[in-house]
Each structure stands twice: as structure tokens, then as C-alpha cells.
N, C-alpha and C positions, 0 to 999 in steps of 0.2 A: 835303733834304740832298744836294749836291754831293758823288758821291763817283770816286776816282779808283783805280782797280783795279791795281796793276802786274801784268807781267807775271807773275812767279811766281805770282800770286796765281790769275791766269787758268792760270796749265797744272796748278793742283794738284790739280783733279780726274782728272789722268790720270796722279799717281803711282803708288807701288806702294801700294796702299788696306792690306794688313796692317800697315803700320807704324800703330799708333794716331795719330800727331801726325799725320798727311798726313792720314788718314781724317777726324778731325776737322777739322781745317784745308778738306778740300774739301767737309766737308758744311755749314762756315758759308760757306765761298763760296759754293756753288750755291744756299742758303737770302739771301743777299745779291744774287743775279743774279735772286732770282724775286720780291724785294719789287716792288712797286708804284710806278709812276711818282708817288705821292704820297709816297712814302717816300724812294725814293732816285731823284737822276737823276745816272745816269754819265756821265764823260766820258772821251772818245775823242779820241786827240788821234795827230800822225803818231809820236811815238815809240813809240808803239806797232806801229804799221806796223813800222816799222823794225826794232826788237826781234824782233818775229814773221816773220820774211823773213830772220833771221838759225837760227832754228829747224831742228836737223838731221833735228827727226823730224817727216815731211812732213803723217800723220797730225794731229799735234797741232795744228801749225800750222794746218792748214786749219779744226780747229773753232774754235782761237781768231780766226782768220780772218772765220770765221762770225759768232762775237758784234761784232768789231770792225763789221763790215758792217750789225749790228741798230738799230744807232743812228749820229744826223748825228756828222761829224768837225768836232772843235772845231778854229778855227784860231787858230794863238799868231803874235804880231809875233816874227819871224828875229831882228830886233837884239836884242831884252830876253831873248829867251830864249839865244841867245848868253852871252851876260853873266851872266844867274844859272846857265846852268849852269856857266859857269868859277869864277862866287864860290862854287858849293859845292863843285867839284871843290878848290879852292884851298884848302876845310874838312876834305877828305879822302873825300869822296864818290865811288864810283868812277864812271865814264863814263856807263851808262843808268842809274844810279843817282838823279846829277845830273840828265840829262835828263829824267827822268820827275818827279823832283820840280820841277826847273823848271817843266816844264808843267803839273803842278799848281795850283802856287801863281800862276802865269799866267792860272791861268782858273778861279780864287778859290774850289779847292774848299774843302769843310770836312774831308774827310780824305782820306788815302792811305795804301791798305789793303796792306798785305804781310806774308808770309810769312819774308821773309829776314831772319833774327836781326842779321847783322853790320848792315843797314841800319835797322832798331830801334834798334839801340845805338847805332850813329853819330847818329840821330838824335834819341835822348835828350841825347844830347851838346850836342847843338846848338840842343834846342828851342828857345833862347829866340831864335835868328836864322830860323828858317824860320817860313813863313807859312802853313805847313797842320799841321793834329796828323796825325801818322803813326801809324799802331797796327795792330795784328793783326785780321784777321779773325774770329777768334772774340771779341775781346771790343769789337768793333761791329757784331758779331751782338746779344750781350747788352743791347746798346742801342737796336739797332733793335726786337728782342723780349724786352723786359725779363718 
């Protein structure tokens, strides 16, 4: 399984852990980041770079940093990704929103895992034009460990 991690998803294990939804939320992440290259293989792609380089807390950065570095960086064509990230901005997706699903669907994952409710919901909205299933990390936890 191709899977594509956004950012939120990567800094959630360094929220504030008593809030139960983080807690949960970062313990299927890290339970997702330690399956096995027969299970899931991630990809890494420059919006992430980017995304992470924009990070005020230099801390964080540097571990997401770290996993970005643990694995090859996928590389997407400039032109096509251009263009679908304006056809979903154009959907109402916000800026690394677009980007990041752009480059998803660029480099044929099977999902893209995030945390951010408003980007859930936009892309329920939209499922039947994008070309990866978006969903939370806890419930493709559940799928990876049924």
C-alpha cells in the first residue's frame, strides 16, 4: 500500500498528548510509521520539504526532517503538478492542501492520511474527482491492523 502522510499528520505526535484526539491520532501515526515495508511504503515528495521549512518550531521540524530523510524522495513532473494543484485549488482546496494532494495522486498513492478535519470534509466533497481516498489515521490504522 502507497501511502502518503501530510504534514499534520507528521507533527501529531508532538502535540499536546492530554488532549485524548491528538493522543490517539499520534498513536496511530507512529503505529503507521513502524508498519513494515511489506505493509506500507511511503512517499516523500518535495512538498513536503517545503511545508516543513516553513515550520516555526525548529524542534519539530528537524524530526520531521529526520523521517523525510529515512526514505528516497519521490520526484513529480513540474507541469502536471502545476495544473492539478490549480484544478483543486480551483475546488476550494487550500494551497499545501492542493499541493500535497496533487502529489499524491501524482505518484498513484492508495491513500492520504491526515488529521485535518476541514481537508476530510473538503474531500468528501469531492471524492468522486480526486484520485486517492483521503482518510484519517486512525481508521487506516484499523485497516492495516484489523
Amino acid at each position: 500500500m502507497r501511502v502518503y502522510l501530510d504534514m499534520c499528520c507528521l507533527k501529531r505526535p508532538f502535540d499536546d498528548q492530554t488532549q485524548p484526539r491528538a493522543h490517539v491520532e499520534s498513536e496511530a501515526v507512529l503505529s503507521i510509521l513502524a508498519a513494515g515495508p511489506d505493509q506500507v511504503e511511503f512517499i516523500r515528495v518535495r512538498a513536503h520539504h517545503l511545508e516543513n521549512e516553513q515550520n516555526p518550531d525548529g524542534g519539530r521540524a528537524a524530526r520531521v526532517r529526520e523521517w523525510l530523510a529515512s526514505g528516497p524522495l519521490s520526484e513529480v513532473d513540474d507541469s502536471l503538478l502545476a495544473q492539478r494543484t490549480a484544478e483543486l485549488m480551483a475546488l476550494g482546496f487550500k494551497n499545501f492542501d492542493a499541493f500535497h494532494l496533487a502529489s499524491s495522486e501524482l505518484m498513484s498513492a492508495d491513500d492520504f492520511v491526515t488529521c485535518d478535519d476541514r481537508l476530510l470534509a473538503a474531500a468528501r466533497r469531492h471524492a468522486t474527482v480526486l484520485k486517492v481516498r483521503v482518510i484519517d489515521p486512525v481508521a487506516l490504522l484499523r485497516e492495516l491492523f484489523p
